[in-house]
C-alpha positions in Angstrom: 86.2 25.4 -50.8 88.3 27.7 -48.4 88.3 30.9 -47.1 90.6 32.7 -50.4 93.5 32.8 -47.5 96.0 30.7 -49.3 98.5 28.7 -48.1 101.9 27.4 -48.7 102.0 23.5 -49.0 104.3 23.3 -46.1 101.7 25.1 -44.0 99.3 22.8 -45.1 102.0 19.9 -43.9 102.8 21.4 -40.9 98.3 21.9 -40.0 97.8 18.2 -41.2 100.6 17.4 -38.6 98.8 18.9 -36.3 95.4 18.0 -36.6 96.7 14.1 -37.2 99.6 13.8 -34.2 101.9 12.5 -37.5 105.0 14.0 -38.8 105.2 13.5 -42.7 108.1 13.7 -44.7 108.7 16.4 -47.0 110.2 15.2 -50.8 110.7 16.9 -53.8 107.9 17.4 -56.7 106.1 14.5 -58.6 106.4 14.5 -62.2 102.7 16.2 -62.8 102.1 18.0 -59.3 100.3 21.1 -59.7 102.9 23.9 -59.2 100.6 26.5 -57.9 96.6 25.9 -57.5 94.1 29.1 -56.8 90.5 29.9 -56.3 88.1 32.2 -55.6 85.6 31.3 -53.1 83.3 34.6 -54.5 81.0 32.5 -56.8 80.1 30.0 -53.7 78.8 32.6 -51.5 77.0 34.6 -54.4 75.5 31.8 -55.7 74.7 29.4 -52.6 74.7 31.9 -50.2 77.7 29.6 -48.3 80.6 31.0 -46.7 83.7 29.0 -45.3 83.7 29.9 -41.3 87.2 28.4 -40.2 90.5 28.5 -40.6 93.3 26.0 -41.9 93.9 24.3 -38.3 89.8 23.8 -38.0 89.5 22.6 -41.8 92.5 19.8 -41.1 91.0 18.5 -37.9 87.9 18.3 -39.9 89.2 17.0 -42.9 91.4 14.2 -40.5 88.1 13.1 -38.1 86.9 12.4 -41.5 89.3 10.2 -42.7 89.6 8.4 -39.3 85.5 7.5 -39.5 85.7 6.8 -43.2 89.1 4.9 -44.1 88.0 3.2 -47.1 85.9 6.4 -48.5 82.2 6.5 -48.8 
């Protein structure tokens, strides 16, 4: 879940840069990429009483510390 600020995918490239010190490389569509993906983060807080609290750069850096301490998933 995010904040229902969306984002472009090259911001998201350009925040995972960021957050990971690498530069990715940027290629055209995969057959069966999602063209555009959308959600409402309305039912979360109604129903769990959650509410995202940080922006893209906080949710990368997150999202990359994860990664680093799980490499192999769960």
């Amino acid at each position: 879940l995010g904040t229902g600020t969306g984002y472009s995918v090259l911001q998201m490239v350009r925040a995972m840069e960021k957050a990971s010190g690498r530069e990715y490389k940027i290629t055209g569509r995969r057959e069966g990429d999602v063209a555009s993906c959308y959600a409402n983060p309305a039912l979360a807080e109604r129903e769990l009483g959650w509410k995202a609290a940080f922006g893209l750069d906080k949710m990368c850096e997150d999202l990359w510390r994860w990664q680093l301490q799980n490499p192999t998933g769960f």
